[in-house]
C-alpha positions as CSV (number, residue, x, y, z in Angstrom):
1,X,-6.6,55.9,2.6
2,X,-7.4,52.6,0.9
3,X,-6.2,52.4,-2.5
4,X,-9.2,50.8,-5.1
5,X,-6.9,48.2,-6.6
6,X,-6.9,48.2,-10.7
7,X,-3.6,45.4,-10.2
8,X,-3.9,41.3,-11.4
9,X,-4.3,40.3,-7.6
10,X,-4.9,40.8,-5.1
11,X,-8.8,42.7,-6.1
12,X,-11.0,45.1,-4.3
13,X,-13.6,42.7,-2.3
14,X,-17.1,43.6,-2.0
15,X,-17.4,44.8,1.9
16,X,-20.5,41.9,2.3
17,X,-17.9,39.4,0.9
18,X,-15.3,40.3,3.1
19,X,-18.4,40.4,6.2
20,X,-18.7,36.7,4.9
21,X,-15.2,36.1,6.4
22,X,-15.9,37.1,9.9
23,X,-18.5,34.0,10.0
24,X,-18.5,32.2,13.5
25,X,-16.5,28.9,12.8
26,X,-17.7,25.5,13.0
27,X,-15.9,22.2,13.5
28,X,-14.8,21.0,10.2
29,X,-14.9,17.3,10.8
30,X,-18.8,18.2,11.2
31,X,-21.6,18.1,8.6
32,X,-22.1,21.9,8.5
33,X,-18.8,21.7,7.2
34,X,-19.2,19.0,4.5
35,X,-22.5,20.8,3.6
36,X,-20.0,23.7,2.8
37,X,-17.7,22.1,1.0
38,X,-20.3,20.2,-1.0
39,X,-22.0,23.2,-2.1
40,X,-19.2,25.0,-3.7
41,X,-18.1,22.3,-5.3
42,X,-21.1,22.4,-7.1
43,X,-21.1,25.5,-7.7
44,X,-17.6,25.8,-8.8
45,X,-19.0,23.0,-11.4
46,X,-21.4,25.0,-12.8
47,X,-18.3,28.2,-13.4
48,X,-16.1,26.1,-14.7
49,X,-18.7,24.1,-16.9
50,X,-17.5,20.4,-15.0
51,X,-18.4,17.5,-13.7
52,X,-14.8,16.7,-12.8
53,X,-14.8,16.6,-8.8
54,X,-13.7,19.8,-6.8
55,X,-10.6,19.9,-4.8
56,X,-9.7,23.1,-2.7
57,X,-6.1,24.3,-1.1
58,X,-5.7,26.4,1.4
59,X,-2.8,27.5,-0.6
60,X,-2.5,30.3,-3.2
61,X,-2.8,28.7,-6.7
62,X,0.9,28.1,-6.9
63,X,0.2,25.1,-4.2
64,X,-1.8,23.5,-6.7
65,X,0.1,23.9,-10.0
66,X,3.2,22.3,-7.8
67,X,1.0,19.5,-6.9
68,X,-0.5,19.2,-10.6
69,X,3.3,18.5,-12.2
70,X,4.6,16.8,-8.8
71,X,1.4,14.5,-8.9
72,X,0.8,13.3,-12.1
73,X,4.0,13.4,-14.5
74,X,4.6,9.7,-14.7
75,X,7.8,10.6,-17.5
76,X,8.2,13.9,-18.7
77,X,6.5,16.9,-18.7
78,X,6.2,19.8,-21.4
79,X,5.8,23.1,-19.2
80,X,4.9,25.6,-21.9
81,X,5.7,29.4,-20.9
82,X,4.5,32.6,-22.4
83,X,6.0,34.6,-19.1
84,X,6.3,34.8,-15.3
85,X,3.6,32.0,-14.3
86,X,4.8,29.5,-17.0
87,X,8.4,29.8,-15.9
88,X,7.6,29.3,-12.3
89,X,5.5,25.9,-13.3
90,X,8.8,24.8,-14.8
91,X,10.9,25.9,-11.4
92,X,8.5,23.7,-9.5
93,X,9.1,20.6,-11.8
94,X,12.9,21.0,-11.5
95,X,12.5,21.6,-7.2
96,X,10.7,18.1,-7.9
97,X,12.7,16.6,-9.5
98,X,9.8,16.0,-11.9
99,X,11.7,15.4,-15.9
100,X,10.6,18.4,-17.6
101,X,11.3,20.5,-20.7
102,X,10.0,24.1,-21.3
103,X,8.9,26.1,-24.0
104,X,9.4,29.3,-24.2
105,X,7.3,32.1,-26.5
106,X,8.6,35.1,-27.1
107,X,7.7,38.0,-24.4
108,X,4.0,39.2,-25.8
109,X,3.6,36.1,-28.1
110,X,1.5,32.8,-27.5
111,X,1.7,29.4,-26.9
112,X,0.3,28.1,-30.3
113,X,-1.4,24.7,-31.5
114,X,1.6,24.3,-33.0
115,X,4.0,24.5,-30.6
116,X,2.3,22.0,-28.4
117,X,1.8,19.5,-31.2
118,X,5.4,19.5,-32.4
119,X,6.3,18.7,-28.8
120,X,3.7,15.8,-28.1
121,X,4.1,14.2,-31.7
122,X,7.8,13.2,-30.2
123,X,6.2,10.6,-27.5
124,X,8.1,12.3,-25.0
125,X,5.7,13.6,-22.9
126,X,2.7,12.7,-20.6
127,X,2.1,15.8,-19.3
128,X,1.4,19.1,-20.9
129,X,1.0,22.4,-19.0
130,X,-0.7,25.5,-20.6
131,X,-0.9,29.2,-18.7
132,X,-4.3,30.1,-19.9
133,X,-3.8,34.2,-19.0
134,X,-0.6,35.5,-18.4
135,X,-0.7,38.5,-16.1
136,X,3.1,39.7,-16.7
137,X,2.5,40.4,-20.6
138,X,-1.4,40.0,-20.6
139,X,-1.8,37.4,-23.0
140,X,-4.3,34.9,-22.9
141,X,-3.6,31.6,-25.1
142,X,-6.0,30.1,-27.8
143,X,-7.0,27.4,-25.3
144,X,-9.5,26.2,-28.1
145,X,-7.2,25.4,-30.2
146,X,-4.4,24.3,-28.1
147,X,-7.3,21.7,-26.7
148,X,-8.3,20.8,-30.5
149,X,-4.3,19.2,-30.5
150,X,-4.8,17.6,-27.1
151,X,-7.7,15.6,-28.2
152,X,-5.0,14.1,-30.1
153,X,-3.0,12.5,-27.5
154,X,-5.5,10.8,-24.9
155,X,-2.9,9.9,-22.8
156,X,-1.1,13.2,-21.9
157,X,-2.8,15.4,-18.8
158,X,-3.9,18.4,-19.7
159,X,-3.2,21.3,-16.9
160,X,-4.7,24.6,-17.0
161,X,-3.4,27.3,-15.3
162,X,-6.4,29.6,-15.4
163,X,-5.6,31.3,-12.2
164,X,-6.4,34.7,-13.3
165,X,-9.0,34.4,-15.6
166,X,-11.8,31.8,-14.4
167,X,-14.0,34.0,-13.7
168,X,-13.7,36.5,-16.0
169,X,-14.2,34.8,-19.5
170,X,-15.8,31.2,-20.4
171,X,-13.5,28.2,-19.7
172,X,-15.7,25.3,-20.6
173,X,-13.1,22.7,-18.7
174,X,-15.1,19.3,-19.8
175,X,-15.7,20.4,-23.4
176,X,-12.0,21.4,-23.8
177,X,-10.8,18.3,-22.3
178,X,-9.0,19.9,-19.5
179,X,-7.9,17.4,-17.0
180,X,-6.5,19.9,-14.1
181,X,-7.8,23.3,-14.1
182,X,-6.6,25.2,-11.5
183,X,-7.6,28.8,-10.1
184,X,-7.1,30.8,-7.3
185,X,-9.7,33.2,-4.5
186,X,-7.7,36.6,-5.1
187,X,-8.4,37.6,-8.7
188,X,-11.4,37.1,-11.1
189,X,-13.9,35.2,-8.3
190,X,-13.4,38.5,-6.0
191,X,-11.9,37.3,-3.0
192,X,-8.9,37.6,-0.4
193,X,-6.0,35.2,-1.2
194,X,-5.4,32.3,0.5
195,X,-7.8,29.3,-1.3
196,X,-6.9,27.6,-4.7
197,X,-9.5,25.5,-6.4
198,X,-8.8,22.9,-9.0
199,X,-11.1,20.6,-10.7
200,X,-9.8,16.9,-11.5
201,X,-10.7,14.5,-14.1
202,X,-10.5,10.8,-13.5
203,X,-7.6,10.4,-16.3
204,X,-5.3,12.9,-13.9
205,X,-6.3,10.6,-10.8
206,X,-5.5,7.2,-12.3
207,X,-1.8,9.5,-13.7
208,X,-1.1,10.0,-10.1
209,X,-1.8,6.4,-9.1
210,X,1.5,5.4,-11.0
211,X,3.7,8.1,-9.4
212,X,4.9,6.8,-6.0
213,X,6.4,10.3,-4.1
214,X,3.4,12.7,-4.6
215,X,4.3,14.7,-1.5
216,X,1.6,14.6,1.7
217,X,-0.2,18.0,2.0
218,X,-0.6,18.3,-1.8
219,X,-1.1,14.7,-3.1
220,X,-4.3,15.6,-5.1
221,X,-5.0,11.5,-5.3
222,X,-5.2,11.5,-1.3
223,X,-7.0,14.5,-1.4
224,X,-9.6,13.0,-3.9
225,X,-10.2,9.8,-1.8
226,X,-10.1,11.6,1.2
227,X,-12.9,14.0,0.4
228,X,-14.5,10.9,-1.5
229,X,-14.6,8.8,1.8
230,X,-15.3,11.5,4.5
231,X,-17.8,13.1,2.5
232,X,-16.4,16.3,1.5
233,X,-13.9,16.8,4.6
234,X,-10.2,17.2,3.6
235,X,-7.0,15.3,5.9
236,X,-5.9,18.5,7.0
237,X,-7.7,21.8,8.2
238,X,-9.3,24.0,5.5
239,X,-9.6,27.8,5.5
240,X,-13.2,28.1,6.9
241,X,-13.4,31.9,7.0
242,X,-12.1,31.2,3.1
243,X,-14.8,28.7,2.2
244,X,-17.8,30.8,3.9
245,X,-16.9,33.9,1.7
246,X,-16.6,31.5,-1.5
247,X,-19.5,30.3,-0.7
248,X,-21.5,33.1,-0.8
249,X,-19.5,35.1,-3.6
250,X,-20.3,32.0,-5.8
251,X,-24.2,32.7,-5.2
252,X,-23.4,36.5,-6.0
253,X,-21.7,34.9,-9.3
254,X,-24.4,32.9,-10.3
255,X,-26.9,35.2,-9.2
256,X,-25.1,38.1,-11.9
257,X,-25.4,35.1,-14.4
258,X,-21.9,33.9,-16.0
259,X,-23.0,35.2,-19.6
260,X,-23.2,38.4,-17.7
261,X,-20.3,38.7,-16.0
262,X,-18.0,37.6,-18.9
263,X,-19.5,40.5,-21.1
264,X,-18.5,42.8,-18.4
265,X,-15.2,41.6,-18.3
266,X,-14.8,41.9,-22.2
267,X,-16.5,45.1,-22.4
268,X,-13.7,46.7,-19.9
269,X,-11.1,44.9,-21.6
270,X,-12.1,46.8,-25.0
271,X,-12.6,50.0,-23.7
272,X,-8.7,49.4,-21.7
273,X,-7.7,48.2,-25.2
274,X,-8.8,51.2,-27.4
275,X,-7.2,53.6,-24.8
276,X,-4.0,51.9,-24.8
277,X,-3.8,52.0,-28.8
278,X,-4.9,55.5,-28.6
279,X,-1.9,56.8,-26.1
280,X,0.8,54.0,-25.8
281,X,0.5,50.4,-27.6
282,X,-0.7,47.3,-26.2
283,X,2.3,44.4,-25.5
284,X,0.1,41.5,-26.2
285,X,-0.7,41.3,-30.0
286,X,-4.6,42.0,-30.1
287,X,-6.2,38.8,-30.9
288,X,-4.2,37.3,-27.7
289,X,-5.0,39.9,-25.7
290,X,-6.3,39.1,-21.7
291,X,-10.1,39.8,-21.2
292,X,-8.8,40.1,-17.2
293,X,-6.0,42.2,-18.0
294,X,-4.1,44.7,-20.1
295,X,-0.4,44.8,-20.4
296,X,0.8,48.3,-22.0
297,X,3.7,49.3,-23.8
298,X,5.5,52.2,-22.1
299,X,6.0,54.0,-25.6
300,X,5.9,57.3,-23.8
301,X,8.9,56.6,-21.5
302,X,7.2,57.6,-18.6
303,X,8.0,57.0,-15.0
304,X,5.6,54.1,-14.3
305,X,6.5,54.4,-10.7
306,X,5.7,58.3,-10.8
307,X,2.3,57.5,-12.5
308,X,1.6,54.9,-9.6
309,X,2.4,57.5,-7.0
310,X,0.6,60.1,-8.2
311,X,-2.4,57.6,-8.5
312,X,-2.1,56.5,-4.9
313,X,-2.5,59.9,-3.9
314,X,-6.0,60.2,-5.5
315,X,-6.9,56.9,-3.8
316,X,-5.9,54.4,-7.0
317,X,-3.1,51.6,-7.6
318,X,-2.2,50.2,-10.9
319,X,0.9,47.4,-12.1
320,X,4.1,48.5,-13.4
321,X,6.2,46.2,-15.4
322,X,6.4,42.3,-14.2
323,X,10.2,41.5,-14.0
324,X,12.3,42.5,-17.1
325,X,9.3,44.3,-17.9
326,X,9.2,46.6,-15.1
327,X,9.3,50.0,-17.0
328,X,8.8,48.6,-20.1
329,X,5.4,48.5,-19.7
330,X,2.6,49.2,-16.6
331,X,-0.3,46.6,-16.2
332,X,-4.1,48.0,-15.8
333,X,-6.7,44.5,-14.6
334,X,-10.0,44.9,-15.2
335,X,-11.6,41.8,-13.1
336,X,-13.7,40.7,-10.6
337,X,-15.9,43.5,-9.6
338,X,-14.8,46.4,-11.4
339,X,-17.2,48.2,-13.2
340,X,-16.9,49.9,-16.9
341,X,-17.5,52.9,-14.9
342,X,-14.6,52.5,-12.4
343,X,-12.4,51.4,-15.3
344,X,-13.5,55.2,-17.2
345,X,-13.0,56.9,-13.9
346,X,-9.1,55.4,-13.4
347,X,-8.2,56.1,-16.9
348,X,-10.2,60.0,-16.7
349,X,-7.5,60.3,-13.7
350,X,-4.5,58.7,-15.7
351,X,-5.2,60.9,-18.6
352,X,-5.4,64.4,-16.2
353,X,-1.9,63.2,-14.4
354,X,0.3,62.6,-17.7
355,X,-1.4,65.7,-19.3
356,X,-2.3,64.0,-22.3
């Protein structure tokens, strides 16, 4: 019995979606295939509110937050972690031997405006990297004002991590001034894993110009020039079956009307919200709180892992705990195409198992 998927990745895809993947291939050194490429990256322009270019990965978006710090830290970087996803940046500097230094929020707090200015004000750093939604406590950072103290400091790159939330709530990356913003198929935009999508301004590509060991398969400034001179081919081969379902789930996207879909995403994120407060607590103080995802305090000591079984047998699958958190707390997502209705229906069911 499949399982519908209420977890922060991978999502439930829409069975045309996954139809899209089974599309007869084509060569990709052909123009089909530049055509492709060329019309999700204008697409993905229009989501993430860019002009920047478009870069994909046939990677998960991990491949592209390495290649982000590897690429473009020309001295030091300030990896700034409110969890899982921000620690893991700063493992990927250090297995880079990219100079870094991390800070850490507490567990269910933010990175603040603060924080990041007290950290560039020492002239340390050219590089800054923010986690935009956390999915292991379900916060999502004031990106507004965190880009207000960037504006600041025109010579430090801005990366975004916004993995699992573009998509699912407005990210305006010119606007903010975000340099790399980087996101991944499996969450928010609906698909199967295995594409990451960043956008890249031209301040990150001349960065990378003054680095001298970028890697190969991630060099984002090879990538950029390749897919500049080759019109939108990339030096190595690209997940077509990947590209086709993007492709058309972008159109679906567009087509719903981005307004649209945010709403829904904020209006299942309330009603997730108000049941939380109403039978456990929420981690995440509220004003911080995911519009993808809610991380909730296990205040009732239950067995998450008895919960997740018992929902598994009525055809449903939810998060526990991420890490330290494991019992701590259990994790409900609310992207992609989940419905206020399917959202009601998991909790109804959650409710009727715990007897509460």
């Amino acid at each position: 019995m499949h399982k519908k998927l209420f977890i922060p990745g991978p999502v439930d895809v829409a069975q045309d979606v996954l139809q899209k993947l089974a599309t007869p291939m084509i060569g990709h050194r052909t123009k089909d295939a530049s055509d492709l490429q060329r019309g999700i990256s204008e697409k993905m322009q229009k989501l993430m509110y860019t002009k920047n270019e478009i870069i994909l990965s046939t990677t998960s978006g991990s491949g592209l937050m390495e290649a982000a710090v590897r690429c473009c830290t020309r001295r030091r970087a300030a990896i700034f972690s409110v969890g899982a996803f921000g620690d893991r940046w700063y493992k990927m500097a250090e297995a880079n031997a990219v100079p870094a230094d991390k800070f850490s929020s507490e567990l269910g707090k933010p990175t603040t405006p603060e924080m990041v200015d007290e950290a560039l004000s020492t002239g340390k750093y050219d590089l800054v990297t923010i986690t935009h939604n956390e999915t292991s406590t379900g916060i999502m950072n004031p990106v507004e004002g965190i880009a207000g103290v960037l504006k600041k400091y025109p010579d430090v790159v801005f990366c975004l991590d916004t993995v699992s939330s573009m998509g699912g709530t407005r990210i305006e990356v010119d606007r903010l001034g975000v340099d790399i913003c980087i996101t991944s198929t499996q969450k928010c935009l609906g698909l199967p894993p295995g594409l990451a999508i960043c956008s890249i301004s031209q301040k990150a590509l001349d960065a990378a110009k003054e680095v001298p060991n970028r890697g190969l398969y991630l060099d984002l400034l090879n990538l950029y020039k390749y897919i500049q001179k080759k019109d939108y081919q990339y030096p190595s081969t690209p997940s077509l079956p990947h590209m086709f379902a993007l492709d058309y789930q972008l159109d679906k996207i567009l087509k719903e009307g981005l307004e649209n879909r945010f709403s829904r995403h904020l209006e299942m994120a309330n009603y997730v919200r108000d049941w939380a407060k109403k039978y456990f607590e929420m981690f995440a103080e509220e004003k911080y709180a995911s519009n993808t995802l809610t991380t909730i305090k296990n205040t009732k000591n239950i067995s998450v892992e008895g919960l997740n079984k018992e929902l598994g047998k009525r055809g449903y699958m939810i998060s526990n705990g991420y890490g330290d958190l494991k019992e701590k707390t259990f994790r409900v997502a609310h992207m992609a195409e989940t419905t206020l209705d399917d959202v009601k229906q998991l909790l109804k069911v959650i409710e009727e198992i715990l007897g509460v």
